[in-house]
Each structure stands twice: as C-alpha cells, then as structure tokens.
C-alpha positions as a LaTeX table, in Angstrom:
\begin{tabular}{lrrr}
\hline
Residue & $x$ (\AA) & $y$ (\AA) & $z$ (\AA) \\
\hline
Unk1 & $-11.48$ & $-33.66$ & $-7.09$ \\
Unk2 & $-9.32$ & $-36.16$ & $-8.29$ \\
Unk3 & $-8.85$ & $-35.85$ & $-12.56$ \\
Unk4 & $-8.71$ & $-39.22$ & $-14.46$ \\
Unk5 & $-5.31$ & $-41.00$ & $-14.54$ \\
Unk6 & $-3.75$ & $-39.08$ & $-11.71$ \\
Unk7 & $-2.49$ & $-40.95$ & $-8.62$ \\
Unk8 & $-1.95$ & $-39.42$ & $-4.96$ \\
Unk9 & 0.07 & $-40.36$ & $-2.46$ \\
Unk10 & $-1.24$ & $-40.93$ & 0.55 \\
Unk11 & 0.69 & $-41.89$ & 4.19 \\
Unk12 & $-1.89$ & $-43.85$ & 6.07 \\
Unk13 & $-0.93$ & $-43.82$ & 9.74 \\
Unk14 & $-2.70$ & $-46.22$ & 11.82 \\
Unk15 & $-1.92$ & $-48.98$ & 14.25 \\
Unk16 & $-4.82$ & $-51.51$ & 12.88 \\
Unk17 & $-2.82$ & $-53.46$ & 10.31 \\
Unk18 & $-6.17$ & $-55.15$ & 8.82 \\
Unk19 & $-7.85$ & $-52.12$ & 8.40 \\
Unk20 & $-4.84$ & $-50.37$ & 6.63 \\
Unk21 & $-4.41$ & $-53.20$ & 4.53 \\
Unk22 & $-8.08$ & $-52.32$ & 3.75 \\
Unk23 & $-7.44$ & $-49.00$ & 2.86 \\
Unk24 & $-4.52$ & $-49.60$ & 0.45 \\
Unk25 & $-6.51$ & $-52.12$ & $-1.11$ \\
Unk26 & $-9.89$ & $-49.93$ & $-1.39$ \\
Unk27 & $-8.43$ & $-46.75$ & $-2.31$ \\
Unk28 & $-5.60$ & $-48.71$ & $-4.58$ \\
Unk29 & $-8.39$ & $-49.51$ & $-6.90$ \\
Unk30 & $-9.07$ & $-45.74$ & $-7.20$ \\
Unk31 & $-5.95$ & $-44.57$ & $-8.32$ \\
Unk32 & $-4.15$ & $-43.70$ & $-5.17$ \\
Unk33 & $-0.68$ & $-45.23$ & $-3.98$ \\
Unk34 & $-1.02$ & $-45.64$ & $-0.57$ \\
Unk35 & 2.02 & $-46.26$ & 2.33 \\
Unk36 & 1.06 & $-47.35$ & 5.86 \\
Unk37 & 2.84 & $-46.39$ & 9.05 \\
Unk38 & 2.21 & $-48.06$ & 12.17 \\
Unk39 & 1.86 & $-45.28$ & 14.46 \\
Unk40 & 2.64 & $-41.82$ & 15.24 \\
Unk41 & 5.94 & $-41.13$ & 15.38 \\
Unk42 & 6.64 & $-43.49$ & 12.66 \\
Unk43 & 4.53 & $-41.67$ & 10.26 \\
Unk44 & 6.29 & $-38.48$ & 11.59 \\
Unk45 & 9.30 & $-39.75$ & 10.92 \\
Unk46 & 8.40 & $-40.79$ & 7.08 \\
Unk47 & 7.16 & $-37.18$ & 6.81 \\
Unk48 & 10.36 & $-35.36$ & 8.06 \\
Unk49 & 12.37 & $-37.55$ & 5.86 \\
Unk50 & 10.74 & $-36.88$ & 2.85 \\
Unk51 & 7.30 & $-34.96$ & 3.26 \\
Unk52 & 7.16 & $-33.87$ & $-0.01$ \\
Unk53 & 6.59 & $-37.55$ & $-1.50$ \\
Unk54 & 2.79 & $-37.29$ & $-0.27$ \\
Unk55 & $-0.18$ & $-35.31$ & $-1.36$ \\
Unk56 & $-1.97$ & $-36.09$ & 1.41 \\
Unk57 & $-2.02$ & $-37.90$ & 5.30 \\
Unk58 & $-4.54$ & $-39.65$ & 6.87 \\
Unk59 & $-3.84$ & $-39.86$ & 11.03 \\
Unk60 & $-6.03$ & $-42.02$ & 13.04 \\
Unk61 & $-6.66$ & $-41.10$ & 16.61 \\
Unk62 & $-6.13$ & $-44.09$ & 19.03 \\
Unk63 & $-2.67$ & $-45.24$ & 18.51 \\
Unk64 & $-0.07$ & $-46.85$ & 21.28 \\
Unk65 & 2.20 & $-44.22$ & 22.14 \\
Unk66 & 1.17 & $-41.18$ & 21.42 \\
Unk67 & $-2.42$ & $-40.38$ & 20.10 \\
Unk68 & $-3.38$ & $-38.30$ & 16.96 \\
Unk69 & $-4.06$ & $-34.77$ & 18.71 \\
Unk70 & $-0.45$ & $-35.47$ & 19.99 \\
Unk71 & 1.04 & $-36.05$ & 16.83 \\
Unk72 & $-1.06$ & $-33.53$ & 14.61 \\
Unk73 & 0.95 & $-30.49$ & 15.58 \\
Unk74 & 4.35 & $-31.79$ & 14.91 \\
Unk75 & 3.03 & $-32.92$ & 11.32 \\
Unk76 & 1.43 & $-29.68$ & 11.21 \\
Unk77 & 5.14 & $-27.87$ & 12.38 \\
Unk78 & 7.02 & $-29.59$ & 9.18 \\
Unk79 & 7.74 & $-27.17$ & 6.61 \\
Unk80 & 5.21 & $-26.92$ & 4.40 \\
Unk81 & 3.24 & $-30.13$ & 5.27 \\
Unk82 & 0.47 & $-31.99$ & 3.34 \\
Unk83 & $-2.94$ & $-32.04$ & 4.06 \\
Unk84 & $-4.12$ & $-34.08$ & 7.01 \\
Unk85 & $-7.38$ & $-35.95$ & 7.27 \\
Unk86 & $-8.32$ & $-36.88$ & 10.72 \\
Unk87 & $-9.85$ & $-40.32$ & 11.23 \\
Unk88 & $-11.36$ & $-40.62$ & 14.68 \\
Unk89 & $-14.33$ & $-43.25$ & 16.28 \\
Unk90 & $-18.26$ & $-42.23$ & 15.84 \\
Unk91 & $-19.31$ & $-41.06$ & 19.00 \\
Unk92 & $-16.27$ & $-38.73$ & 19.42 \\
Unk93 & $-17.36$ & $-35.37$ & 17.47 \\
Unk94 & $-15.27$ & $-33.19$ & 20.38 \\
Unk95 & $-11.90$ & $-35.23$ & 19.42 \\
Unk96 & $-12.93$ & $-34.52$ & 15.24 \\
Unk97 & $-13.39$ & $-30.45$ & 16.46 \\
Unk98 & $-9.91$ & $-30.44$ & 18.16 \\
Unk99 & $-8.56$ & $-31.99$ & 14.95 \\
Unk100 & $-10.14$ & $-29.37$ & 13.06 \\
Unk101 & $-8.79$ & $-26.65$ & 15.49 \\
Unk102 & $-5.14$ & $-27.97$ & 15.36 \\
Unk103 & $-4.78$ & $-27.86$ & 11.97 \\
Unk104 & $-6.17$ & $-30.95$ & 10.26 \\
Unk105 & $-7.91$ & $-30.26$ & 6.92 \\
Unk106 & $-11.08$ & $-32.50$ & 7.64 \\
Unk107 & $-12.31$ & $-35.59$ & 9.43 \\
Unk108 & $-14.10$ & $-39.51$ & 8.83 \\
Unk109 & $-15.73$ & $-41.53$ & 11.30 \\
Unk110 & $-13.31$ & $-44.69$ & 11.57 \\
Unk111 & $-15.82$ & $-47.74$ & 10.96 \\
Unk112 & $-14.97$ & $-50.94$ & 9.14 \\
Unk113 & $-17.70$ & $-50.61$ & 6.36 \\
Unk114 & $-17.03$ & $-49.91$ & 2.76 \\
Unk115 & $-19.27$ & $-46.45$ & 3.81 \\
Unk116 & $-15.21$ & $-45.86$ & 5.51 \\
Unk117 & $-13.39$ & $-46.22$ & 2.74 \\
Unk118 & $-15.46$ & $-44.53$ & 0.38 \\
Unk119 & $-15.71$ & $-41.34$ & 2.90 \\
Unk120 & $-12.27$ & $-41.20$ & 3.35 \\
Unk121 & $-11.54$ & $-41.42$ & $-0.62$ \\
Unk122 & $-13.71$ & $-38.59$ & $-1.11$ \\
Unk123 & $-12.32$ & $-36.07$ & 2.27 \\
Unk124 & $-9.04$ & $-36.84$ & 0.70 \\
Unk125 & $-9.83$ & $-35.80$ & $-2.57$ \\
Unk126 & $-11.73$ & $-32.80$ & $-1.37$ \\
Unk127 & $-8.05$ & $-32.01$ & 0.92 \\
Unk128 & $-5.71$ & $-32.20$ & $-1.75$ \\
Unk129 & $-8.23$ & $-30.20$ & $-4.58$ \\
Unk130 & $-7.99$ & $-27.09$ & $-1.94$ \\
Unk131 & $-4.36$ & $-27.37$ & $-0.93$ \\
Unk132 & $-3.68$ & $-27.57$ & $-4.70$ \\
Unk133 & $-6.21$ & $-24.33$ & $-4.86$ \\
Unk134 & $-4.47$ & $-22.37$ & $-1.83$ \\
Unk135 & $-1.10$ & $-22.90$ & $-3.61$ \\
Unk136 & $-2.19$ & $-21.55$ & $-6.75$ \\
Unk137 & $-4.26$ & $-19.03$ & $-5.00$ \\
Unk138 & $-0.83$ & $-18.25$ & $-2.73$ \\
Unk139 & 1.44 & $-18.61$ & $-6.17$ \\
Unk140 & $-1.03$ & $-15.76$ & $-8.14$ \\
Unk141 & $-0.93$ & $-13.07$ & $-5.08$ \\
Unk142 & 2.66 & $-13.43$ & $-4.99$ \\
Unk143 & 2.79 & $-13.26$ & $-8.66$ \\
Unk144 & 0.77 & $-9.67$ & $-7.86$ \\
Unk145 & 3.03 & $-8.49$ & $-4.98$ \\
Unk146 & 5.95 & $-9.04$ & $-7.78$ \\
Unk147 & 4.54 & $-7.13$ & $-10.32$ \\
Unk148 & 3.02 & $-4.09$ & $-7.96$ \\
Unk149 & 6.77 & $-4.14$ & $-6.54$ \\
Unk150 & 8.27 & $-3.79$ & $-9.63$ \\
Unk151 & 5.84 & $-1.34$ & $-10.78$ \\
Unk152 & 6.61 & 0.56 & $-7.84$ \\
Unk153 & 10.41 & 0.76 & $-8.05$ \\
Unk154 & 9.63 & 1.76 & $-11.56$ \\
Unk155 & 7.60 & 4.45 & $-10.69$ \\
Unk156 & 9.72 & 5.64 & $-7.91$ \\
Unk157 & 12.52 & 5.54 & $-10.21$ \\
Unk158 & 10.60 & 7.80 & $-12.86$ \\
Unk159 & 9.99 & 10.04 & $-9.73$ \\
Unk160 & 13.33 & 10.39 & $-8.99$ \\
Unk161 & 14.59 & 11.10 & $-12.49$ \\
Unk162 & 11.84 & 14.01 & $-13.06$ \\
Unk163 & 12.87 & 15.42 & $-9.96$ \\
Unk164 & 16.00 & 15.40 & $-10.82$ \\
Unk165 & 15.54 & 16.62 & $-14.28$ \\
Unk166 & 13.55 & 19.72 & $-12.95$ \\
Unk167 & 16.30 & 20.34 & $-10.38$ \\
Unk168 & 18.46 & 20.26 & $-13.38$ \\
Unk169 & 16.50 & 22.89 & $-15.43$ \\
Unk170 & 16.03 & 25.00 & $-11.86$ \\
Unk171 & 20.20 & 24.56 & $-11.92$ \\
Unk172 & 19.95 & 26.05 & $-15.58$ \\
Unk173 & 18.00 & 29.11 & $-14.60$ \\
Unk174 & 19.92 & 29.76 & $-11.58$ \\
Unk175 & 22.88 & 29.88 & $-14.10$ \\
Unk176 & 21.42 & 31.79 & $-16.51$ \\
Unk177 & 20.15 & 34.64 & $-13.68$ \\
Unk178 & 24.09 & 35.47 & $-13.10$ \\
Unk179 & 23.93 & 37.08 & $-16.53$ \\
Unk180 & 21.08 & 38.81 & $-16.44$ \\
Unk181 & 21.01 & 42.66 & $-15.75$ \\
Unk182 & 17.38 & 43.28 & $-16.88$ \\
Unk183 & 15.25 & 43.20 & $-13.11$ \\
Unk184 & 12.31 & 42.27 & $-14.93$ \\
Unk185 & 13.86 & 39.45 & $-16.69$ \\
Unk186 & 15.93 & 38.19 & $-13.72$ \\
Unk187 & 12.18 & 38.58 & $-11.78$ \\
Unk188 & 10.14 & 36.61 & $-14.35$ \\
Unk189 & 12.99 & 33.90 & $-14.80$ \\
Unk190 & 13.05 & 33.38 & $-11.02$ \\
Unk191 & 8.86 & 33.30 & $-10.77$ \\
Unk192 & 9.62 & 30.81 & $-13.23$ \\
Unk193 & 12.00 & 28.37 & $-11.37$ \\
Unk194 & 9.33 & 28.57 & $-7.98$ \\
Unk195 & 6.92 & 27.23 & $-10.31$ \\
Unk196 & 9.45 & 24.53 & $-11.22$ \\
Unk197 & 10.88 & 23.95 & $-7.68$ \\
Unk198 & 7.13 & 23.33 & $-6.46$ \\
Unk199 & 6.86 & 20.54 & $-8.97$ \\
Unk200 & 10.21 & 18.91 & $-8.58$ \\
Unk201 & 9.30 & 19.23 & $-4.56$ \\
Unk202 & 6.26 & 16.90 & $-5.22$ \\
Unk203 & 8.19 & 14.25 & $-6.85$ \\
Unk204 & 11.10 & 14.50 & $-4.61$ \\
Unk205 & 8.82 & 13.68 & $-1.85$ \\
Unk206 & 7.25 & 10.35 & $-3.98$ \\
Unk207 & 10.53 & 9.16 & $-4.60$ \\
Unk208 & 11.51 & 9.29 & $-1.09$ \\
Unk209 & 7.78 & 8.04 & 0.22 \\
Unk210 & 6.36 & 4.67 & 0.53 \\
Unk211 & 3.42 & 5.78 & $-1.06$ \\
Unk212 & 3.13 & 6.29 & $-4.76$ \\
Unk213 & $-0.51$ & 6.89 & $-5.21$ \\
Unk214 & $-0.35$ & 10.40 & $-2.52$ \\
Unk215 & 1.03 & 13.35 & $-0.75$ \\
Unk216 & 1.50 & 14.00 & 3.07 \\
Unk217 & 0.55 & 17.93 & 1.70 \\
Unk218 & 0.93 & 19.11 & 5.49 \\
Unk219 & 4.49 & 17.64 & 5.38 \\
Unk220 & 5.09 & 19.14 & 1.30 \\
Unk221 & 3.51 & 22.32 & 2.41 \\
Unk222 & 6.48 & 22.76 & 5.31 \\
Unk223 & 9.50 & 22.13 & 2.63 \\
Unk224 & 7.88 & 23.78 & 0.48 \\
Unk225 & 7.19 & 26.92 & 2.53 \\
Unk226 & 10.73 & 26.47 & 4.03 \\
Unk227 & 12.25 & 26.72 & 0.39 \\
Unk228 & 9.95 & 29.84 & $-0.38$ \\
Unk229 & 10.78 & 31.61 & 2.64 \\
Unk230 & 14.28 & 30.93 & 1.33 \\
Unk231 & 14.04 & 32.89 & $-1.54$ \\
Unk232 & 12.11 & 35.95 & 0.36 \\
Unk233 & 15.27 & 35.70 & 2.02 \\
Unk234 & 16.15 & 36.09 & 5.92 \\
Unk235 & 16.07 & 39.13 & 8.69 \\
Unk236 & 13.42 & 41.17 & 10.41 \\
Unk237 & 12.81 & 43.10 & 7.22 \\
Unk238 & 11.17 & 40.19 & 5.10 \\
Unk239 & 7.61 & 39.34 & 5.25 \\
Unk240 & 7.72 & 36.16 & 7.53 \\
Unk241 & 5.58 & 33.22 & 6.26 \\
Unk242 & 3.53 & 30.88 & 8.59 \\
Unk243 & 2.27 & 28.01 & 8.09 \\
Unk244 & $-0.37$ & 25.83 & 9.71 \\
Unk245 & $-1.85$ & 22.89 & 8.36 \\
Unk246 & $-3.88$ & 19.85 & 9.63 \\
Unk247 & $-2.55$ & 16.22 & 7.93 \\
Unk248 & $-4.49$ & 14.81 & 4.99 \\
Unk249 & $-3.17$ & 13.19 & 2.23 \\
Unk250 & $-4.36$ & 14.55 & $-1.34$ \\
Unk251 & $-3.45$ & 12.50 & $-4.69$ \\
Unk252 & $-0.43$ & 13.43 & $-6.62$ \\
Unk253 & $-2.39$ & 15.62 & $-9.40$ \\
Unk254 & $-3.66$ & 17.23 & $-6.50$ \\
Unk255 & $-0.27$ & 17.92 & $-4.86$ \\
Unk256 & 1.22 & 19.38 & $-7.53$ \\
Unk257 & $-2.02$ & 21.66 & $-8.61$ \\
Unk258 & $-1.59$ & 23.23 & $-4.44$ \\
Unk259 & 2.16 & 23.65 & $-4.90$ \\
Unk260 & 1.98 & 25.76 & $-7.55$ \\
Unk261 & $-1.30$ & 27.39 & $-6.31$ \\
Unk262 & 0.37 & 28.38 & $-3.08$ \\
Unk263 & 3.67 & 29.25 & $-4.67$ \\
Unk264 & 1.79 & 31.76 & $-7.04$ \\
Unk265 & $-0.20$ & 33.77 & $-4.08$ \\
Unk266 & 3.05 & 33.71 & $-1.49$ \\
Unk267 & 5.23 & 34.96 & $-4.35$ \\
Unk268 & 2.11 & 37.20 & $-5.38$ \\
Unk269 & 2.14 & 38.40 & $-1.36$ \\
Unk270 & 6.13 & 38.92 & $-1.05$ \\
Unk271 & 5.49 & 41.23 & $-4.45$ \\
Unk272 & 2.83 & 42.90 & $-3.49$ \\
Unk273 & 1.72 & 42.93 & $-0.36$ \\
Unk274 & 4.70 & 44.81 & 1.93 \\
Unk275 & 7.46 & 47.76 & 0.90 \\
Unk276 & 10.70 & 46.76 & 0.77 \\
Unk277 & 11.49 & 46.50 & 4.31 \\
Unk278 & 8.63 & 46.47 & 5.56 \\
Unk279 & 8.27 & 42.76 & 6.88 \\
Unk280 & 4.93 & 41.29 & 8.00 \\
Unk281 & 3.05 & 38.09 & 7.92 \\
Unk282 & 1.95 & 35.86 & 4.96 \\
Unk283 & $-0.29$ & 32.86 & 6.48 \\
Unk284 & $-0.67$ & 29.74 & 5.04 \\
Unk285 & $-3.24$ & 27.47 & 6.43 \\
Unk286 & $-4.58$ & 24.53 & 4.94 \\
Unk287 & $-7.68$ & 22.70 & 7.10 \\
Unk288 & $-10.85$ & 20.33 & 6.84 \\
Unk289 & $-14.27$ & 22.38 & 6.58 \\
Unk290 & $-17.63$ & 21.09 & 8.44 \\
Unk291 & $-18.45$ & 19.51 & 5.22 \\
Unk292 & $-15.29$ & 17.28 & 4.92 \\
Unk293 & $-13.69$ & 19.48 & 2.29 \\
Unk294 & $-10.09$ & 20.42 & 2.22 \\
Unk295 & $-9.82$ & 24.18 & 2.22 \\
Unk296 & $-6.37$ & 26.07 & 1.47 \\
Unk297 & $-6.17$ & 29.97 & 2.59 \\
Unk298 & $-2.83$ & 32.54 & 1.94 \\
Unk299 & $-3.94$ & 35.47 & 3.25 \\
Unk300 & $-1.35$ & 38.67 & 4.05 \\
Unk301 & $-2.23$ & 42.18 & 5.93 \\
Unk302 & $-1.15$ & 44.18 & 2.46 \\
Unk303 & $-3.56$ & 47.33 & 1.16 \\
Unk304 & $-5.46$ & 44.65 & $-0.56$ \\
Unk305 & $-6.50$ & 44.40 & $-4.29$ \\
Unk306 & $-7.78$ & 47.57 & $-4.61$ \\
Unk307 & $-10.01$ & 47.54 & $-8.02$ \\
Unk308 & $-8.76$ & 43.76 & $-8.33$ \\
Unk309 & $-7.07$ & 44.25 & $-11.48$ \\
Unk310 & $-3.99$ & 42.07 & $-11.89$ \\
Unk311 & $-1.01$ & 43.57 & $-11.24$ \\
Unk312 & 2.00 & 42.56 & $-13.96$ \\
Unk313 & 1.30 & 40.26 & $-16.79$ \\
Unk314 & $-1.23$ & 38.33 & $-15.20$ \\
Unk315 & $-0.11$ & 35.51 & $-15.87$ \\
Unk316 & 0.13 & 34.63 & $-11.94$ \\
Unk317 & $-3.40$ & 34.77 & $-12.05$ \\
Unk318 & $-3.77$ & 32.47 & $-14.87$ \\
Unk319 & $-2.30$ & 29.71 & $-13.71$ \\
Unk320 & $-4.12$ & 30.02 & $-10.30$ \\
Unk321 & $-7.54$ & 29.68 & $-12.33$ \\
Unk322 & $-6.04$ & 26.79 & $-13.98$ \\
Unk323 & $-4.45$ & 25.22 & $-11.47$ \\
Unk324 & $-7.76$ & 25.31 & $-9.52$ \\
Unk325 & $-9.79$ & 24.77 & $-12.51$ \\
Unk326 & $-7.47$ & 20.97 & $-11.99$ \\
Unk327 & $-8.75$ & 20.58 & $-8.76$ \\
Unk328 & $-12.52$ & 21.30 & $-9.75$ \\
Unk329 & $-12.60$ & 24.25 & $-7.61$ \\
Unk330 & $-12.13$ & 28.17 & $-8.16$ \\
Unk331 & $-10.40$ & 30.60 & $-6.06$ \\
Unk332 & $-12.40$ & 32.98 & $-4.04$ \\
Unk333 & $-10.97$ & 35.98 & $-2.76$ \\
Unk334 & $-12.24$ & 37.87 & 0.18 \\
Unk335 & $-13.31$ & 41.39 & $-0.26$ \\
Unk336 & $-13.74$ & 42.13 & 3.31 \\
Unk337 & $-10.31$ & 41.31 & 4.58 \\
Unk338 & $-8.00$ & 44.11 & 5.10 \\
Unk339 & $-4.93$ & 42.51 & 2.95 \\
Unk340 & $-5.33$ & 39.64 & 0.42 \\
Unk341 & $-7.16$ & 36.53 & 1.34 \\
Unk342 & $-7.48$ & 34.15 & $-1.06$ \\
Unk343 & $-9.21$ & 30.77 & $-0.30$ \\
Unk344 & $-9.88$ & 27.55 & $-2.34$ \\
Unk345 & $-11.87$ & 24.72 & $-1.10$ \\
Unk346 & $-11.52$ & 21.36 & $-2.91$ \\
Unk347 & $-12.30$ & 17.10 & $-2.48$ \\
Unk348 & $-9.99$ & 15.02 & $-1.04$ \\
\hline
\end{tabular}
C-alpha cells in the first residue's frame, strides 16, 4: 500500500475527458500525480518515450482506434514496463479475464460513482506494492546467484590449487624415487604418491566440473583406474584391470574416501595377487544393491588371504578401515572366493 507522503505517478489512458478529469481530481487528493492520455497509442507513445516516469498505468478498454486488449501487449512489450490496471464496463468479466491473461496486473469496473475512483485508488496501490515486492524479491535472488557464483569460482579455484599442490608433492616424490636404491623405500614412497594421486584426481575433476557439491565416481573411477593401470605398467605380462561401474554421483568426502579405498586393494592386488609375469585380472565394479545402496567390489583370482594376516606393514589395511570407517561402512572380505574379494557397501 501506499506509505504517507509518497506520490505515484500514474498515466491514465482513456478517451472520456470528464471522467479523466475525475480521476486526476479524485486520486489528486490522495497523493497521486496523475497524466491523462487520450487514447491508445497516445499513451503508448508517452510510455516509450519515457516509461520510467510512471509507477503505474491505468488502460481503459473502449477507446477510438484501437481498444485496450490491442494496446495491452505493446505496453506490456516495453522494456521493463509498469504495472497496468485494466479498467473495463460491468457486464464484461470475459474482456477483465483477457486483460488478466495478457499481462495486466488487475482490473475495475469503469462506472462514474465515487465507488470508481475509490476502487481504482486502491487496485493501483495494491499494483505498484507487488511490482515494488517482485523487484526486491528479483533484486535479493540475484543478490544470491552473485554470491553462490562467487562462492563457486572460489571454491573451484581452491580446487584447482590443491590439485595442483598435490601434483606438486606427487612431482617431488617422483624426483626423489630417481635417487633411491633401497626397493622397499622406492616401493613405500611410490604406495605413497597413489594415495596422493587419488586425492589430487578428485579435485582435479571439481575444478574442471560444474558441480562443486559431487563426483561423477563412474567417470573418477575410469581416470583413476586408467592412471593405476599406468603404474602396473603395460604388456601381456601385467595383471590387466577392469572396470565396470553404473553412474551415481557420491559427495566429495565420499569420493575421495573410494579413491583411496580402491587405490589401496588394486595396489594390494598388483602386490599380491599374481608372480611377476604372471598377468591376470583385477575387477573393479562399483553398482546399486536391491536396497538402494552403493556397493564397491575389487576382487582378483590370486591364492587368496590365506590365514588373513596382513602382508607388509599393514598399514594398507589401515587406511582401508579408516577410509571406510569415513563412509560409515566396513570392508567385508569374502572367504569363499578363490582370490581376494573385497566388498564395501555404503549410502549415497
């Protein structure tokens, strides 16, 4: 509604002189500053010069020329118009509903009683209280679409700088394995940098994603596998790994918790699992149970765990149980396959 002390502009556009001379009078006394236009196109023509000098248009129907549902569209067309208030005769409630339809904001029954004047003071008010809300509403969700964009950039920027940053310390490593002679140190510095690659491989793929919030894991589970299979190295004689996973998108925590998970049991199979030379499979799948559950499986054709004791420092299987332990799960491992089968079953 209309606050104490503040005047709207209003175009009045109708071809009865007497009644507009009404109106400016009526709705003078309450504050508004009225101009008249004697038809259409005139009124048009006010508004394309200088639309932005009204709050708020009242269009009567039956003009010479062209009538109101005629002119309502061009009005309607300006860039970014005011409000328009429809004033049509009483018995014509199909004419108010194609004002409605085309745009206007609401509609009075034309009559020359003060019951006119005062309904058309008030559906003006009423027009220019929720095109004043809409543009604050409009200005606050852009105001929102700034600040999540910015907050965006900003975390796809801190994306890209960790990955690069862990690229950088994989760089280091890779430097540092050159002057290494010791096979178990130049093995437990490269376990090391899988662990890091699997992380950096996350936020490589959020920097380079439109989503900041989650993971395409089937898509991070094929570079990821591709990079691993990498380091097994190529030929006939290296265990071949195979992937197959269904699409679902897991949160970022989540991403990076499988990453490491599956870089721990393929490194764990290539180890393990085959001779040197040897070759086989190592299968990766990751799939939806009955339930709705994600469910991740690495599974080789290896002798198997024997009396399950961990084999090396253990500390593989540490961060496995932690890893999982993240995802509010816990690896099971199953006894009755012939190799290693190791599955983990989590919420999306």
């Amino acid at each position: 509604m209309k606050t104490q002390g503040e005047v709207i502009r209003l175009l009045y556009i109708d071809d009865d002189r007497a009644l507009s001379r009404l109106v400016e009078k009526e709705l003078g006394r309450h504050g508004f500053a009225v101009a008249c236009a004697s038809d259409g196109d005139a009124g048009l023509e006010i508004l394309t010069a200088r639309a932005d000098d009204f709050d708020v248009v009242a269009l009567d129907h039956y003009m010479p020329g062209r009538d109101g549902l005629e002119v309502l569209p061009d009005i309607i067309a300006l860039g970014n118009p005011p409000p328009v208030v429809y004033v049509t005769g009483a018995q014509e409630g199909r004419i108010a509903v194609a004002a409605l339809r085309a745009g206007a904001a609401d509609y009075v029954i034309k009559d020359v009683s003060e019951d006119f004047t005062a309904l058309l003071r008030n559906a003006l008010e009423e027009a220019v209280s929720r095109r004043r809300l809409q543009r604050a509403n409009d200005e606050a969700q852009e105001q929102v679409r700034i600040a999540r964009d910015r907050a965006e950039a900003m975390l796809r920027e801190v994306n890209h700088r960790v990955g690069n940053s862990l690229q950088l310390v994989s760089s280091f490593m890779s430097l540092q394995l050159r002057h290494l002679a010791d096979e178990g140190a130049r093995a437990a510095l490269k376990e090391s940098q899988a662990r890091i690659e699997a992380v950096a491989h996350v936020h490589r793929r959020l920097y380079t994603s439109g989503d900041m919030t989650s993971v395409a894991m089937d898509e991070y589970l094929e570079g990821l596998i591709d990079e691993l299979g990498k380091s097994v190295g190529p030929g006939d004689a290296s265990p071949r790994i195979i992937l197959h996973a269904e699409p679902m998108r897991v949160s970022t925590d989540q991403a990076v918790s499988l990453g490491v998970v599956v870089t721990e049991l393929v490194t764990n199979a290539v180890k393990y699992a085959y001779a040197p030379g040897q070759g086989g499979e190592i299968r990766v799948t990751l799939t939806h149970d009955a339930s709705g559950r994600a469910v991740l499986m690495v599974e080789d054709d290896g002798p198997g765990m024997g009396d399950g004791a961990a084999r090396g420092t253990g500390l593989g299987g540490r961060i496995i149980t932690a890893m999982a332990s993240g995802l509010r799960s816990a690896m099971e491992y199953d006894r009755a396959h012939r190799g290693v089968r190791a599955r983990l079953a989590f919420d999306l």
